[in-house]
N, C-alpha and C positions, 0 to 999 in steps of 0.2 A: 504494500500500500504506500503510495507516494506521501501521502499525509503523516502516515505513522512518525513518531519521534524519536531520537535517540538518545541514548543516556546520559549525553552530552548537552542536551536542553534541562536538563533541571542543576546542573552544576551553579553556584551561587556564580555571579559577575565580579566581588570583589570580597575579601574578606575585611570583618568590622576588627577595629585595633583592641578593643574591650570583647573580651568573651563573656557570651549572655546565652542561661539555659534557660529553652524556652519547654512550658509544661506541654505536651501532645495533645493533650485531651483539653482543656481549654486556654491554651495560649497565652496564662502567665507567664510572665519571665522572672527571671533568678541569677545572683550573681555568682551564686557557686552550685554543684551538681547535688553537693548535698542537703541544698536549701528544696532545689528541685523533687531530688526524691522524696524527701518527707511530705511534699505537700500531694505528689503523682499518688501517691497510697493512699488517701486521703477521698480517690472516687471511688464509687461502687464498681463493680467488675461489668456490670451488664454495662453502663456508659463506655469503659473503658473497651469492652469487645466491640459496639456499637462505633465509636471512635476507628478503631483500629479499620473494619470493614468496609467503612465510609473511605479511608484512605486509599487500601487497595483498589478499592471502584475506580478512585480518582488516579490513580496509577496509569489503571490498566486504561481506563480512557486515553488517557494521555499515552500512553506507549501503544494504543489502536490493536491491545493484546492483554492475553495475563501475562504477569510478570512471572519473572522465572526466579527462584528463591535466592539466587547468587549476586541478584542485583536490586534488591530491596535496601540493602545498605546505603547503595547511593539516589535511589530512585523514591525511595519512601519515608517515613517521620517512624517506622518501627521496623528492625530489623528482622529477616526469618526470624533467627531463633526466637522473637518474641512472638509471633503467630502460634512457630507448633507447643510453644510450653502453655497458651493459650487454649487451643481449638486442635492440641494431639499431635498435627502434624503440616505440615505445608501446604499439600493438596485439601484437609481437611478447611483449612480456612477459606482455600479458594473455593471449595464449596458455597462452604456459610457465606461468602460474600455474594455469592452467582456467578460464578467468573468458571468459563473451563477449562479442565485440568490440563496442562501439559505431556502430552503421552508423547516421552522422547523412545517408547518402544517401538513408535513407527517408523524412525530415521531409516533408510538405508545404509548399509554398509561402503557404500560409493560416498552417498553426504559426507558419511562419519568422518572418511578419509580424507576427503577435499579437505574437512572441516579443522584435522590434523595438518596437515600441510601450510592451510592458513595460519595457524595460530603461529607453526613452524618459521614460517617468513617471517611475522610478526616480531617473535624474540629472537630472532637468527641464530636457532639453537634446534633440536628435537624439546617436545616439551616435556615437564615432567609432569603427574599425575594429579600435584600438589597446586600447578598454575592452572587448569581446566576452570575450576570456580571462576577466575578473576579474570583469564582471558578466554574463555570460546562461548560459542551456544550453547554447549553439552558438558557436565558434567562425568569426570573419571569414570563412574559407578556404570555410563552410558557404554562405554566402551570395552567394560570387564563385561556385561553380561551381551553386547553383542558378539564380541571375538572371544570369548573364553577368558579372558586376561587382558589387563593394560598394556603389559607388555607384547602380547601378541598382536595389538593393536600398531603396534608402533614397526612389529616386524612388517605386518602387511601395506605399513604407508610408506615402508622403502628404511625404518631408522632402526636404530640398533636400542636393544631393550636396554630399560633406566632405573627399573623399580626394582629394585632388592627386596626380596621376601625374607631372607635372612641376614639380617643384618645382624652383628654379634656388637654384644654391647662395649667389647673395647672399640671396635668401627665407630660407636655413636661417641664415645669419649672423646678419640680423636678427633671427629668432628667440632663439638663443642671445643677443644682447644684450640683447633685451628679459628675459630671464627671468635671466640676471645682475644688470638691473638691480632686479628684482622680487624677489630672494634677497639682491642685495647680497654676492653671490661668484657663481665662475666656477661654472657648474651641474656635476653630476656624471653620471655616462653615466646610473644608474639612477633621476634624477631626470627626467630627458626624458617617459618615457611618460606617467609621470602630470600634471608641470605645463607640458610642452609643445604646440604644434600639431603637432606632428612625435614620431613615434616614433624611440629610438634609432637602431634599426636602418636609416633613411633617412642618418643621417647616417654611419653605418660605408659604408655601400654610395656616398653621393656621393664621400665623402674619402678611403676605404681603411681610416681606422681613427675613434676617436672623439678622439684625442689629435691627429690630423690638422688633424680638424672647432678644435677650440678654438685649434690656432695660426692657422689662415687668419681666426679670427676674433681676431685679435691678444692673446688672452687666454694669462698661461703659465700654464705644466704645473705641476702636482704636482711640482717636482723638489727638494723641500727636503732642505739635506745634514743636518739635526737630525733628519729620522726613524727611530728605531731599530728595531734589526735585528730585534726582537719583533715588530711594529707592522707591518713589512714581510714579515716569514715568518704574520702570521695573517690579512694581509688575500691571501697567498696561498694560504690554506686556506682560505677565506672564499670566492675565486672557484673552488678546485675543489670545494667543497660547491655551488656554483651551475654549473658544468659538469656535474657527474657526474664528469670526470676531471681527469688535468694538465695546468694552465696552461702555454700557449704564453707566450713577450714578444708574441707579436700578440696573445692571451687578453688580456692586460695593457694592453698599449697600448688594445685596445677600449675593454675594462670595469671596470679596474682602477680603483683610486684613488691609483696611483701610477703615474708616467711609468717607461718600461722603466730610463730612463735612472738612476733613480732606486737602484734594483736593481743596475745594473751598476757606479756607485761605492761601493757598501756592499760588494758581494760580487767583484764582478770578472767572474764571468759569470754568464750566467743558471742555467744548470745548477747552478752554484754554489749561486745562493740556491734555487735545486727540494732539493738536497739535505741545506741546513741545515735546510730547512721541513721534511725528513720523506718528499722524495718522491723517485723514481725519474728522472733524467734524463731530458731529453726528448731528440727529434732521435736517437733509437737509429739505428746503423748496420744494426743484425741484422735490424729488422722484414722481414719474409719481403713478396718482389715478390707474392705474392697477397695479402694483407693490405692492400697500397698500391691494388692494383689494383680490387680489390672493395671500396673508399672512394670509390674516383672512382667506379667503377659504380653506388655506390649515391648519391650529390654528384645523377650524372647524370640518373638515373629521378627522385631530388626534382625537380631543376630543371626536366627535360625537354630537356636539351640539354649539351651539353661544357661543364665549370664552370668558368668563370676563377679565378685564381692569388688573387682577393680571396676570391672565394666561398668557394674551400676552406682559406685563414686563417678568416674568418669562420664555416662551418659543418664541417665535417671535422676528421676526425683527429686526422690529420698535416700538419705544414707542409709549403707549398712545397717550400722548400729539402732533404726527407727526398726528393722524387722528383726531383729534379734530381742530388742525387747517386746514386740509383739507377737512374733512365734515362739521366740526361746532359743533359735537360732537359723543362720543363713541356709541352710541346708533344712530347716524344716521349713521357713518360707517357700524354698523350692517344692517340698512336699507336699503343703496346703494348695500350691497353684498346678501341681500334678505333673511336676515337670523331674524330669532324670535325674537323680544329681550327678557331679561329673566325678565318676568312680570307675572311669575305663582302665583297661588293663594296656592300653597303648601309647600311655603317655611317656615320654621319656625321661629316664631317669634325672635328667640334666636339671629338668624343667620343674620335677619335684621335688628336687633338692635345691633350686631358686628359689622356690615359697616357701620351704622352710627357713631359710636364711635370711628372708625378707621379712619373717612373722616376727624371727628372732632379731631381728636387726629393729625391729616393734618396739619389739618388748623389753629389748635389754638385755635377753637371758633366753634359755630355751623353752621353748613355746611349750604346753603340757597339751595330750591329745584332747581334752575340751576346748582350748584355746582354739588349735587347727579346725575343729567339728565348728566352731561360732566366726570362727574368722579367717579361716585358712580359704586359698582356693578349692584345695582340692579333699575328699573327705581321709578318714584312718583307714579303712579300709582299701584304698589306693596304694597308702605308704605299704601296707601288712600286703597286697598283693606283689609291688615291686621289689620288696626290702625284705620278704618272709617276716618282719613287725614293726612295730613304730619305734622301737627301742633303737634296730638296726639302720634303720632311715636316718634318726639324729646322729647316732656315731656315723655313718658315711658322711651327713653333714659336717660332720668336725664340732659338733657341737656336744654339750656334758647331757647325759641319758636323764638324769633325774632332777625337778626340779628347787629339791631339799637335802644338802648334805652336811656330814656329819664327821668333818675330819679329823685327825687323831690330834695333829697339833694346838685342837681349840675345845674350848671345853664348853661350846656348842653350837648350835644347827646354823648355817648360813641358805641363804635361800635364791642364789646368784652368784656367779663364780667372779664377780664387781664385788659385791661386798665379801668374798674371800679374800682379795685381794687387799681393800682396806683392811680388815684385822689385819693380814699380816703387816702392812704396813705399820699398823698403829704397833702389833708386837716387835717389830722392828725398829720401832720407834723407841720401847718400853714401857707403852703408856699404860697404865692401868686402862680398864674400860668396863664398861657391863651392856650386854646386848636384848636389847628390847626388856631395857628394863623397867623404863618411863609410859605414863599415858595422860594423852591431852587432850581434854576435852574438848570437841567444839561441834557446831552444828546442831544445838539443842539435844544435846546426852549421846553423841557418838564421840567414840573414841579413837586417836591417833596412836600409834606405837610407831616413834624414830629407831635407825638402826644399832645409834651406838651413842652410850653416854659418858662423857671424860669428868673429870673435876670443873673445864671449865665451856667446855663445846658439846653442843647435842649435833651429830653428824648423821646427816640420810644421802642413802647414797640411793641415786634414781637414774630408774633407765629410761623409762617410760611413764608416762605424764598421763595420771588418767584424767577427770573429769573438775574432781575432787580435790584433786592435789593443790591448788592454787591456796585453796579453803585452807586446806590442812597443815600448810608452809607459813602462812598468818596467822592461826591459832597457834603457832609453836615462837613466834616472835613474839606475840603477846605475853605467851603465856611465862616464858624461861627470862627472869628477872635476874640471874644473875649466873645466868651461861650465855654464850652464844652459840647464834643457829646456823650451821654450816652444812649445805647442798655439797654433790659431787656427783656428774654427770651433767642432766638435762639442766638447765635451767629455772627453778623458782627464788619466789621468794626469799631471800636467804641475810643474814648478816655477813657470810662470806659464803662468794659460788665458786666452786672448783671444777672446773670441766675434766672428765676421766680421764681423757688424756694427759693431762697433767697434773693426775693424783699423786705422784712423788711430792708435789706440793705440799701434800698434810704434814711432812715431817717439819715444815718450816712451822708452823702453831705449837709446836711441843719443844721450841730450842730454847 
């Protein structure tokens, strides 16, 4: 159609020198994003859907078409993702709006190619999988299910294949340092697609998250204590303007520009900072078991199979942790929604012995088989079929088989081979001590027990940070009037913090 538009008509003519966030839905403005979002939550959801469909209309008017979900970012006032966390899915809204679908299954194989070639010119390169969204009419996914593969797609347009299926995680290391070195800082999640060989999303899926990916590549985190509380409530409106909803700490740990951790000394928990920012807690108690249920079922039909506990941090919802407290665990979620769990006998050893190393790298310590049954990918009956038990699985991990022992040189239990480690330290030291001998009350009659208590230091050595722990590290400041509170590991709370790496450090308090 000679009239139709291109995406190049709705580009603004000049940009304003002041940034002004204007509301979607009734076109107040705002001088910061998070003045914005507090007030956007603030409409009922029917206006806000109603809003939203009205746009699309005016889109697709104006493009003399429906739009196609890769160009909503520049074409529209609400991005995809905020359509399908909306209205399910992409095609769903164009539904609800009247608009019809996109059936890029009718392309020809001829198109597809012409269509490769173009894009080919375009960037004077073969393209890769990762540029299709931003530069053609079709998206990647169009070209796996008409040639069998992206890559085969590229053999049949004359180019030589680009997409690695296995990529091994020192290849993605390398990577990441090459392109630190080529920026001269530690890259950023949203920097990947465009100047990496690897799309982001490879490296959530090898590591679990993208905050993962940068410490195994010895690089730190964003965890600066000078970032203010402004700075951190707009770069969390900032990723729910890029979800469509509210940010998880796994949303954060992905994508964010700041480490969870980062968050949890500013506010104390995360919910905390959800609700200085303007938003609604996460992790509700009340979400109705169909709600949870018809998220996995729908996880399932994307993927085509039972979704592991990353996938559905990564693409879902709700967290984890929301169906473990409402089935009792990940794997009986799967149960209730009738789906397999993932208990095959083909998976490779390699791969099973990366999730436990990653539970453990969790936890602090080694994961105990209820840990792996609530949180692991894969179930104990996997480990007991590749390993003959779960006992042999942890030792091939290189990791300790039990998770309470009882050494001869102590005259009692440690529960972490960290905190074996400090006794000996502290006995190296000759410090007197007594273990788990103290209890602090806090949280209206619940009790703390630190790991180790001196004449003048109460010392907890942490691996892993549960929910609680924030709570638990401020009742023991309050409570020890004339000791001090010293952390070793993660990070809380602390009168003195000791990173485990640099636990030889203790012997400097006892000189």
């Amino acid at each position: 159609m000679s009239d139709q538009s291109t995406i190049s008509d709705f580009q603004p003519d000049s940009c304003d020198e002041s940034e002004v966030y204007e509301c979607e839905i009734c076109d107040r403005t705002f001088d910061s994003a998070v003045g914005r979002g507090s007030h956007r939550r603030s409409h009922d959801d029917e206006k806000v859907e109603q809003t939203m469909l009205k746009d699309l209309r005016r889109v697709a008017e104006k493009l003399g078409r429906a739009p196609k979900a890769n160009e909503m970012a520049d074409v529209g006032r609400f991005g995809s993702a905020t359509y399908s966390s909306r209205f399910g899915s992409w095609n769903q809204a164009l539904t609800e709006a009247g608009l019809d679908l996109n059936r890029e299954q009718d392309i020809s194989q001829q198109a597809l190619l012409e269509e490769l070639e173009r894009v080919a010119d375009k960037l004077g390169r073969p393209p890769k999988y990762s540029d299709m969204p931003e530069h053609s009419h079709y998206g990647g996914a169009v070209y796996s299910k008409k040639f069998g593969s992206w890559n085969q797609a590229l053999v049949e347009a004359g180019f030589d294949p680009n997409r690695e299926q296995d990529i091994s995680k020192q290849d993605l290391i390398e990577e990441l340092h090459r392109l630190a070195d080529e920026l001269d800082c530690v890259p950023r999640y949203d920097e990947m697609t465009e100047r990496s060989r690897y799309g982001n999303a490879v490296y959530t899926t090898k590591f679990g998250s993208w905050n993962n990916a940068l410490r195994k590549a010895g690089f730190e985190l964003n965890k600066e204590r000078n970032v203010s509380e402004s700075k951190l409530k707009e770069e969390l409106n900032r990723l729910a303007d890029e979800l469509g909803r509210t940010p998880t700490q796994y949303d954060m740990e992905d994508q964010g520009a700041y480490a969870y951790d980062t968050y949890r000394r500013a506010f104390g928990l995360w919910n905390n900072a959800l609700r200085e920012a303007g938003f609604e807690a996460n992790m509700r108690r009340d979400i109705p078991r169909s709600d949870l249920i018809d998220e996995v079922e729908r996880l399932a039909n994307e993927l085509g199979r039972a979704p592991k506990k990353r996938e559905m941090i990564a693409q879902g919802r709700f967290a984890p942790n929301t169906y473990v407290r409402k089935f009792g665990s990940w794997n009986e979620a799967l149960r209730e929604v009738g789906l397999n769990l993932i208990n095959r006998s083909d998976i490779p050893d390699a791969e099973l012995l990366e999730e436990l190393e990653r539970l453990a790298d969790e936890y602090g310590r080694t994961p105990t088989k209820r840990e792996m049954e609530r949180n692991g990918a894969f179930g104990i009956s996997t480990y007991a079929t590749s390993f003959g038990s779960w006992s042999e699985a942890v030792q091939e991990a290189g990791l300790d088989v039990n998770a309470v022992w009882y050494p001869d040189r102590l005259d009692h239990l440690v529960r972490s081979t960290w905190e074996l480690d400090i006794a000996d330290l502290l006995l190296d030291a000759g410090v007197d001590y007594e273990y788990e001998s103290l209890e602090i009350e806090y949280d209206d009659g619940r009790t703390y027990t630190p790991d180790f208590v001196t004449d003048n230091y109460v010392i907890e050595v942490k691996g892993y940070v549960y929910s609680n722990e924030v709570e638990k590290a401020k009742a023991a400041m309050k409570h020890l009037d004339t000791k001090e509170y010293v952390v070793i590991g993660r990070e809380l709370p602390a009168d003195i913090h000791i990173e485990f790496e640099e636990r030889a450090a203790l012997h400097n308090l006892f000189e």
